[in-house]
N, C-alpha and C positions, 0 to 999 in steps of 0.2 A: 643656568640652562646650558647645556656641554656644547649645544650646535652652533652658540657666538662664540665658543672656544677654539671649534675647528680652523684649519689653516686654508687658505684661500685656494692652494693646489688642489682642493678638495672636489673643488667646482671646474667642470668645463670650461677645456679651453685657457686654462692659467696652466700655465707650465710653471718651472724653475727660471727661464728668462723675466717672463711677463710676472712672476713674484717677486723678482730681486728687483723691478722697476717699480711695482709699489711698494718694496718695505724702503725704498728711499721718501715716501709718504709717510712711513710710519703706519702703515695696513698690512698685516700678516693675517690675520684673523677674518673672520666673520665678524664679529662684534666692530671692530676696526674699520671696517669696509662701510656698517650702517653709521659709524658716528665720525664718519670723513663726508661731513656734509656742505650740500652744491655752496657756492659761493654766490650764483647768481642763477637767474631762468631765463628759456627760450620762452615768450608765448607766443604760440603759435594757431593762427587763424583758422578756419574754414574758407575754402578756398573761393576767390572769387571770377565774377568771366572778365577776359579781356576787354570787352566792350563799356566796363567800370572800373575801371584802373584811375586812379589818383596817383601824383606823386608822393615815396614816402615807401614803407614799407608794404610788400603786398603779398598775397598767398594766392597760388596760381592750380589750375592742372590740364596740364597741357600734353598735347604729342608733339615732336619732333619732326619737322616738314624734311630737311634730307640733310646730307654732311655737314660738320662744323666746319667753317673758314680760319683757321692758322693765320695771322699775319704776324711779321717779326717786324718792331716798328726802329729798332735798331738791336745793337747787342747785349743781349739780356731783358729786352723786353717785349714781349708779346701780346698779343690778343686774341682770344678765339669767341667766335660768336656762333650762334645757332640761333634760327627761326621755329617759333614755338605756333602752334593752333590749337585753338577749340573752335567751337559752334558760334564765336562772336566774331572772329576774327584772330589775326594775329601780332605776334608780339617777338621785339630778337633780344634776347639774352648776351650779354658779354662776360666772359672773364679777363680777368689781367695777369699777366705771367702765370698759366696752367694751361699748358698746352695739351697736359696729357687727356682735360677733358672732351677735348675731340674724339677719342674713343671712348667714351664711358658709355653712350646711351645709345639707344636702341631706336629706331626710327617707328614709329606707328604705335608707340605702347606710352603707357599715361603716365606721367610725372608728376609730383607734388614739387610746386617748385614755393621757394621762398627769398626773397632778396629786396633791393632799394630801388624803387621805380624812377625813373628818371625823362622829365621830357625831353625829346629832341627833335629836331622841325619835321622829321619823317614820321613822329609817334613819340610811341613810352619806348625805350629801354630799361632791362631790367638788370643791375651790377651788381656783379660776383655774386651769382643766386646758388642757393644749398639747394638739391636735389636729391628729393626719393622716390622709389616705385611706387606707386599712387595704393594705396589700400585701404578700400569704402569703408573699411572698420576702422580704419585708424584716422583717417584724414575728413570724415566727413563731420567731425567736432574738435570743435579749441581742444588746445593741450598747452601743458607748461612742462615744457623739458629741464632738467637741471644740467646746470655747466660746472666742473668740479675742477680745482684746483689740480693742474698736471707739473708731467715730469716728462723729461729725455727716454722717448719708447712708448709714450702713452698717449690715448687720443679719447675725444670725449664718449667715443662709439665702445672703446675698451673698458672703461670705467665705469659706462652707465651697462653695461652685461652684468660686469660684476656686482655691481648692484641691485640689479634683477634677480640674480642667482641666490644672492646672499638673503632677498626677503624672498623669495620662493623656499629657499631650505627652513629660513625660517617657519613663514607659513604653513611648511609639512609638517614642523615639531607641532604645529598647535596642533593639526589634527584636524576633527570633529569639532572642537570647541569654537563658539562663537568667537569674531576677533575680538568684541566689543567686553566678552567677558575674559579675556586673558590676559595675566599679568606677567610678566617678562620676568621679576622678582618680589620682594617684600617691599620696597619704597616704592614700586610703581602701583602697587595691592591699595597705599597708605595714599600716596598724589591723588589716586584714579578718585577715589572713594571720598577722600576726606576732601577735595579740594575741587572736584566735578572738574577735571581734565580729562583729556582722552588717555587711553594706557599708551605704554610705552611702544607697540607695534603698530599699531595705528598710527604715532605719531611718526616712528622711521619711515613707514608707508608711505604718508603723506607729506613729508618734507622731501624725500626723492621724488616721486612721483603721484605729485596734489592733482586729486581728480578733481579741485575746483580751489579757487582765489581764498574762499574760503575754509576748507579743511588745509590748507598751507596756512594760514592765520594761527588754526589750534595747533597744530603739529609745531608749531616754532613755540606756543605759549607752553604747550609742556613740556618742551625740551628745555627753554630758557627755567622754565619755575625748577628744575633739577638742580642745572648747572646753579644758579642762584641760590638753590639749598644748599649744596655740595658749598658755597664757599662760607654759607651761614653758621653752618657747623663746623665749620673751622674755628670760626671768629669767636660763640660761644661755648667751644671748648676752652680755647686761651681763658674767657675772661673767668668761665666757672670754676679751671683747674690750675690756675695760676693768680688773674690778676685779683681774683676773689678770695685766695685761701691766706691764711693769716702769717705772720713774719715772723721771725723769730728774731731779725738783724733790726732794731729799733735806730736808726740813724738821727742824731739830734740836731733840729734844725733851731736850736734855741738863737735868743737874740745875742746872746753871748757868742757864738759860736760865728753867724749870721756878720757881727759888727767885726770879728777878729777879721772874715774872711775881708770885708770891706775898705777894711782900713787897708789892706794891701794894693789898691787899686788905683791907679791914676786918674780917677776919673768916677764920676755919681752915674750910678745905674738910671737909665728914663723909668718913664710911671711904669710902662709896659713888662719893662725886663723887671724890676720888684713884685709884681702884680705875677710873672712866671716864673719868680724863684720861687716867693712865696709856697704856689701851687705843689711846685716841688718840692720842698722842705715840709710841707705837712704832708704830703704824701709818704716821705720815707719816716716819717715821725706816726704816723698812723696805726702801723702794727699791723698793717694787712702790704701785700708785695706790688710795691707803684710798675705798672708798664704806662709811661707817657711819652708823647708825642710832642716834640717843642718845634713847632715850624715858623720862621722867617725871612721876610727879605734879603736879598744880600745886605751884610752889613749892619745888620739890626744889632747883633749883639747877641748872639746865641751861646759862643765859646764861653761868656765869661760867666754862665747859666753854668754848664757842665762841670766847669774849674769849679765854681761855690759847691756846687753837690760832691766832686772828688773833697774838697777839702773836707766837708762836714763827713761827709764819712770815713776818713782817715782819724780824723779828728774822736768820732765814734768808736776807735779801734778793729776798723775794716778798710780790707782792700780795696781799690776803685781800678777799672778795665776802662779804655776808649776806646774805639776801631773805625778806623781811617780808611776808605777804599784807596787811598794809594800812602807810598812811605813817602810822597811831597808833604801830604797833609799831615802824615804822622807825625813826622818831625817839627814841621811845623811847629803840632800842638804840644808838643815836647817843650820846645824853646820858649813858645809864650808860657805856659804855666810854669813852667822853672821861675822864667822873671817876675811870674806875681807869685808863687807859694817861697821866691828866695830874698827877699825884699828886708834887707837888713833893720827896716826902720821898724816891721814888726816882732815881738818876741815869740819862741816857740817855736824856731825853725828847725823841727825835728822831722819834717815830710819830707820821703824819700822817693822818687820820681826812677823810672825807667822806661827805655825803648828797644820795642821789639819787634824787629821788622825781617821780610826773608831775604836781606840785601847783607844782612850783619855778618862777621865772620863764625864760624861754627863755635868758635871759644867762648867769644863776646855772647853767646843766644845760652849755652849751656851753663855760663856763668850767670847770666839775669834769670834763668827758667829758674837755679838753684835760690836763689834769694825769693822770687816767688813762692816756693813751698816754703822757706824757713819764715818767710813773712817779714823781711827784713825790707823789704819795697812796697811801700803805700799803694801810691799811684803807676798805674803802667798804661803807657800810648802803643801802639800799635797799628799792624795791619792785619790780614787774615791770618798772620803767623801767631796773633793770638789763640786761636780756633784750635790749632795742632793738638795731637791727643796727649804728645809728651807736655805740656803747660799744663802746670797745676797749681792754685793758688792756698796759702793759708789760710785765709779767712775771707772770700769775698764777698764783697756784699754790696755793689753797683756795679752796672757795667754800661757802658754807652756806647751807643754807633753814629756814629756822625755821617752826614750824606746817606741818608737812608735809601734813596732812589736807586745808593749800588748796592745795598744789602736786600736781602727776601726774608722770610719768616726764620728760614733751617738755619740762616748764618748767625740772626738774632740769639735763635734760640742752642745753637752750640756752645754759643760764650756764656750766654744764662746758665748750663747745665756746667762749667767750671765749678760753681758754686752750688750750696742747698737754698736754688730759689732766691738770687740776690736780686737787689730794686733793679726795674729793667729803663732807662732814660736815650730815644730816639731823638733824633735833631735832624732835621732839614731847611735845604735851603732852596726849595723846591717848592714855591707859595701852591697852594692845594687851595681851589673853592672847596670850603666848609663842607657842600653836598657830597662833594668825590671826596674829602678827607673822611668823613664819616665812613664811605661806601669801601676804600681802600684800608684803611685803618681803625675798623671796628674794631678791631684787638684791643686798641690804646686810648687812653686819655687823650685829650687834645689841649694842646695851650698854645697862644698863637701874639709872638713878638709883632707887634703891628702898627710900630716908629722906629723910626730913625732917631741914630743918636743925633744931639744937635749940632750943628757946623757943615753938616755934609751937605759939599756941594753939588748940582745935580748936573747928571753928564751927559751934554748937548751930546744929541745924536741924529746924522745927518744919512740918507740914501741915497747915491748915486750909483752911474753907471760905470764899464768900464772907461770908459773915453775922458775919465773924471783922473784915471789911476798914478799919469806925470803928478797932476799937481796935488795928492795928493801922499808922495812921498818925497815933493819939495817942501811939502807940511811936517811932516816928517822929521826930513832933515835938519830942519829950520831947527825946531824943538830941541835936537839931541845937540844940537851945534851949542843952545843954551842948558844945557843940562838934563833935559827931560829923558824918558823912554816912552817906548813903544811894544805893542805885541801883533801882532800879524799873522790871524788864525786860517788854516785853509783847510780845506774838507779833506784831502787827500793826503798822504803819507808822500810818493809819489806819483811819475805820469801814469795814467791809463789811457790805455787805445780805446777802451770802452766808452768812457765818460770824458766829456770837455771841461773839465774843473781842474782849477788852480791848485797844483801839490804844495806841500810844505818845501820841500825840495829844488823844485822848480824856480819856487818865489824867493828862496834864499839864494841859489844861485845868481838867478838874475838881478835881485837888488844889490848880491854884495859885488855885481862885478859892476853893476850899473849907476844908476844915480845916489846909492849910499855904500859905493866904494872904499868911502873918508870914514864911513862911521862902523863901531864894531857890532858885530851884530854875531847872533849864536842860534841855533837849529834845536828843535827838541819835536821827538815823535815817541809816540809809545814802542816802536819796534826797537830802541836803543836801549842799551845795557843799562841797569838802575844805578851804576856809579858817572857812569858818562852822565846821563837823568840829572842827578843831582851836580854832578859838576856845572854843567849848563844852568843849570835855576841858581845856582849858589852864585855862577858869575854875574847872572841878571840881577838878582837883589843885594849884590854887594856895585852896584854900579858899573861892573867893569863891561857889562855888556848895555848896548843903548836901543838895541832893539831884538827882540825874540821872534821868531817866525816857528809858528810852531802849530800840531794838530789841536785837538778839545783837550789833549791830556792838561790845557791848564785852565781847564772847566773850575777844578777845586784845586785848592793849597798854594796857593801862590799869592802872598801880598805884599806887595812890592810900592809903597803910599808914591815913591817918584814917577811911576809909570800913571801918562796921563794922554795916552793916544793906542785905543782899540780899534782894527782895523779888521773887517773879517772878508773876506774872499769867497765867493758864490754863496751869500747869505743865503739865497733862497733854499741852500740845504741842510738846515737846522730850522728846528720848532723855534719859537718865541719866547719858551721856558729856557730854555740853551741859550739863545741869542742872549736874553736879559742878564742870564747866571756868566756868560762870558762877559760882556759887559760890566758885570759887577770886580770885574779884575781890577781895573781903572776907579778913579773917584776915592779913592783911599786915602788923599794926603789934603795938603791948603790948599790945591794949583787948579785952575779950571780943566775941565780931562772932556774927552771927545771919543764918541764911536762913529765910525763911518761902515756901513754898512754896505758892499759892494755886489750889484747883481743885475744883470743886462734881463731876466727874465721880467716879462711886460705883463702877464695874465692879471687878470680883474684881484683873483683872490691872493697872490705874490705882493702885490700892490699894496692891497688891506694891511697882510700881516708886516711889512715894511713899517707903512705909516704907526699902527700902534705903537712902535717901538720908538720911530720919533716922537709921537707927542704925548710918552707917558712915561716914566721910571719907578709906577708904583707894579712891584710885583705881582701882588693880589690881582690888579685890575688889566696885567698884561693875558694871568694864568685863566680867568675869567672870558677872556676874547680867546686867547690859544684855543680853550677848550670848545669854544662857539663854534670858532673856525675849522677844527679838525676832530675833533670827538673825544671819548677820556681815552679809548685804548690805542691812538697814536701817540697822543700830548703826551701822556705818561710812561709809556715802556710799561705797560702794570704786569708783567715778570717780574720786572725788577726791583717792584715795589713788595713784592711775598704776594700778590695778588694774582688767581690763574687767570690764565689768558681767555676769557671765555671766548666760545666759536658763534653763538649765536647772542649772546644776552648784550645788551648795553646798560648798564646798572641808571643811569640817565635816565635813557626812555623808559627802563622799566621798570622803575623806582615804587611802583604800586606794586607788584610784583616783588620787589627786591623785599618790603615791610611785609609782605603777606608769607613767603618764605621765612624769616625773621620771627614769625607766627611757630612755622613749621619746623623749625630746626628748636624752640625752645619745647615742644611737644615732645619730640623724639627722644629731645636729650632727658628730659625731665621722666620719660617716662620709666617708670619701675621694672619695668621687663624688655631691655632696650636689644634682646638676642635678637631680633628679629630684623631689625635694621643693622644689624654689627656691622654686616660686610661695606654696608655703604658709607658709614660711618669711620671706618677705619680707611677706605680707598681715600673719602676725601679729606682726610688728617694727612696718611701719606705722600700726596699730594705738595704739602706744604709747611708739614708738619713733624719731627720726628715723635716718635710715638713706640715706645719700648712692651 
């Protein structure tokens, strides 16, 4: 339909000012305009007389008895009042710092007023009341206004015109035709019909502006069953045209192959990690293309999953890919698998390992790219410098992303398209309830690490405030003085004038001039150069440094088994998934290890999410409370999981909905003459998806 195409200068009253304030919204369009929907509602009452005033919210309509009173109760702050009437009597209205209201209103003429009633020994007062010209057509029945998310130049009286305008132009496209029978496109033809929703204009209608509690109810149910198709069709696209279609790379997960890789290992896999190599060895042994999901605790034991799969497919005479969201972890994984694929005491040490990261020099990256197409390198670690378009491999035929939570679908599936279709193997460290993993990673298999290797000891973790913070880096001290380290994580890079949180910088400063002057200590922030990065880490995990004070960038890739004192700085801003995966930095060696979680915030729910973290170390059952406590689309970033950010749906709440779409998107796709849906079919691919 061309008229959600049109540009918003179209309509009254937007100019080129007032468009360039919402294309920072991301609204150029009409179409734009109806799917930038309210965030919250005004409802608002039928007015009542003075003479029944309660305290609490009230709706009024009054005339103005004579001037507002100005008073300035010192510098910068003010009050202006006015004495309000009707036929019960009267009532005085206050504001706070707006002075300019003392001219607004007109004495003798009717107002809708709305604001918080207040008793005071003289009466009701009524604070900081919104005021409009009273009109018996508009004000004599409830209404629910919508409030929409703004910007710098915009105000809610701007926003909701434009929205106005936007379903007025619409509503002139339809015409003549009933609203009830008009369909916006072909999927809203197929929802309306097949699923007894309201159509698609109806329901923008009624989500801006619900002429009742209930047509806001439908209006959200068919816009959510959309959005929830739109991500359904993603999902069984992947499985139908990928993780469904047959292999041609048969990778042998034989017992042979299986006990070589074993025998190289210091240590016996738990039931858990055998029970999800298994999985994955019959998967690439199957003859159809594995996309699986391996999620665990910290510390479960995930790495030496991915290493058995590089090996058996090297082993296979196929290349293996892994991709690291930072070149800490890269390297990392570089350095452990060398030390089990180089392990003299097995025979057959022909696997040839490589790393490639965007830190390397330009010789060293065109010399590894070169050996990947002649195929002279097995195994190759990496970060996104895998992805490049110049990287091309021989023969590949696994790839793996480790910390899935920093990869999305497009990054997944750039590295898969290296190859024709090689097995696709996800790792997180990220524990997912089973519900939200199904809901965020329908694409993939699931298999799920869910022990601990044995010996690990569990790391006391204690809450306090700041007033805690002397002896708590006499604790500190104490440790490094005996050998130990520390890490000391703060939310900020540096100071802000904005926010009262602890920098990385701040806290480095003042401990290394202060009470760990004696001890060496080293700074690390994501804004530092990647060789400075690794200088710093390399001096922490070779000992020479005894304490790091640093942002989340050592969220992942850092195991360092003598660091046994995590200490985090305004915990209250980080999730519980964060706190627990920082956390799992410490606990890696024989030495008892400690988090102290630091945070003067006192609310009821600060509190909650605190205690969890003391009196529990199972990841599963932290990620299960996080999600209670804060919903899946804070707890998880799901952008960043390849999952869209939906605006109205909660895949949670609307889990009835979520399988009955699940319905709808295996309809669409199955069906034989699918022209009719392409377009919609293709936006939500694009979306997440590359699609040639």
């Amino acid at each position: 339909m061309k008229v959600l195409e049109e540009d918003i200068q179209n309509i009254k009253g937007i100019g080129p000012k007032k468009a360039a304030f919402f294309a920072t919204l991301g609204i150029k369009t009409i179409e734009d305009t109806l799917v930038n929907y309210p965030r919250d509602y005004e409802h608002l009452g039928v007015p009542c007389l003075i003479s029944s005033i309660k305290e609490g919210m009230v709706f009024l309509c009054l005339e103005w008895e004579d001037s507002s009173r100005v008073s300035w109760i010192k510098r910068g702050f003010s009050t202006t009042r006015r004495i309000g009437r009707d036929q019960t009597g009267t009532v005085e209205c206050i504001w706070y710092n707006q002075p300019y209201r003392a001219r607004q209103y007109e004495s003798r003429k009717k107002y809708y007023i709305m604001g918080n009633a207040v008793k005071k020994l003289s009466g009701y007062q009524v604070q900081n009341p919104k005021v409009e010209v009273y009109d018996d057509t508009i004000h004599s029945k409830p209404r629910i206004l919508p409030v929409y998310p703004l910007t710098k130049g915009l105000n809610q009286l701007i926003v909701r015109h434009l929205t106005k305008e936007a379903l007025s132009k619409l509503s002139s496209e339809i015409g003549n035709k009933s609203a009830a029978d008009h369909y916006i496109d072909n999927i809203d033809r197929h929802i309306t019909s097949r699923y007894g929703l309201v159509n698609k204009y109806e329901a923008w209608k009624n989500i801006h502006y619900p002429e009742s509690k209930e047509s806001l109810v439908s209006a959200q149910k068919r816009l959510i069953f959309e959005e929830l198709l739109q991500h359904q069709i993603v999902i069984q696209y992947i499985r139908n045209n990928i993780q469904g279609r047959k292999s041609s790379m048969h990778i042998s997960g034989s017992q042979d192959s299986k006990d070589a890789f074993l025998c190289r290992l210091p240590f016996k896999l738990t039931f858990a990690q055998k029970k999800v190599l298994n999985e994955v060895l019959l998967d690439m042994a199957s003859g159809s293309i594995m996309n699986r999901l391996v999620q665990g605790d910290v510390g479960s034991g995930k790495t030496v999953i991915a290493a058995a799969a590089l090996y058996c497919a090297a082993k296979s005479g196929y290349q293996g890919a892994m991709m690291a969201p930072t070149e800490i972890l890269a390297r990392q994984h570089f350095e452990s698998l060398s030390k089990i694929l180089a392990d003299d005491n097995c025979s057959q040490n022909d696997i040839r390992l490589g790393l490639l990261t965007g830190a390397m020099r330009s010789s060293e990256k065109e010399e590894l790219k070169d050996r990947l197409r002649k195929g002279s390198i097995q195994i190759v670690l990496g970060t996104h410098a895998l992805i490049q378009e110049d990287v091309e491999f021989h023969k590949l035929g696994l790839v793996i992303t480790d910390e899935q939570h920093r990869f999305g679908v497009r990054q997944r599936t750039l590295l898969q398209n290296k190859g024709e279709l090689p097995h696709m193997l996800v790792m997180s460290a990220t524990p997912i309830p089973r519900t939200l993993a199904h809901i965020i990673h329908g694409d993939l298999d699931l298999s799920t690490i869910d022990t601990l290797p044995p010996g690990r000891i569990p790391i006391k973790t204690y809450h306090v405030n700041s007033s805690y913070r002397e002896r708590i880096y006499r604790f500190v001290k104490k440790h490094a003085l005996e050998g130990s380290q520390t890490y000391v994580v703060c939310p900020l890079v540096e100071e802000s004038e904005v926010m009262e949180l602890r920098s990385a910088e701040e806290v480095f400063l003042e401990l290394s001039k202060g009470l760990l002057r004696e001890i060496p200590m080293g700074l690390l922030h994501g804004r530092q150069k990647p060789a400075e990065k690794e200088a710093v880490i390399n001096s922490f995990a070779r000992g020479e440094l005894q304490v790091l004070v640093s942002t989340t960038v050592i969220e992942v890739g850092i195991d360092v088994p003598n660091a046994v004192i995590m200490i985090i700085e305004n915990a209250e801003r980080f999730g519980l998934s964060q706190l627990h995966q920082l956390r799992g930095r410490v606990g890696r060696g024989d030495k008892a290890s400690y988090c102290i979680l630091v945070s003067d915030i006192k609310d009821e729910k600060t509190l909650q999410r605190m205690e969890v973290l003391v009196k529990s170390n199972n990841g599963f059952e932290i990620a299960e409370k996080d999600l209670e406590l804060r919903g899946p689309g804070e707890l998880f970033g799901l952008r960043q999981h390849g999952m869209p950010v939906f605006q109205l749906a909660n895949p949670l709440r609307d889990y009835e909905l979520y399988e009955m779409t699940g319905e709808a998107a295996r309809e669409i796709l199955n069906d034989p003459n699918k022209e009719p849906y392409h377009s919609f079919i293709m936006n939500a691919l694009g979306k997440q998806y590359d699609v040639s």
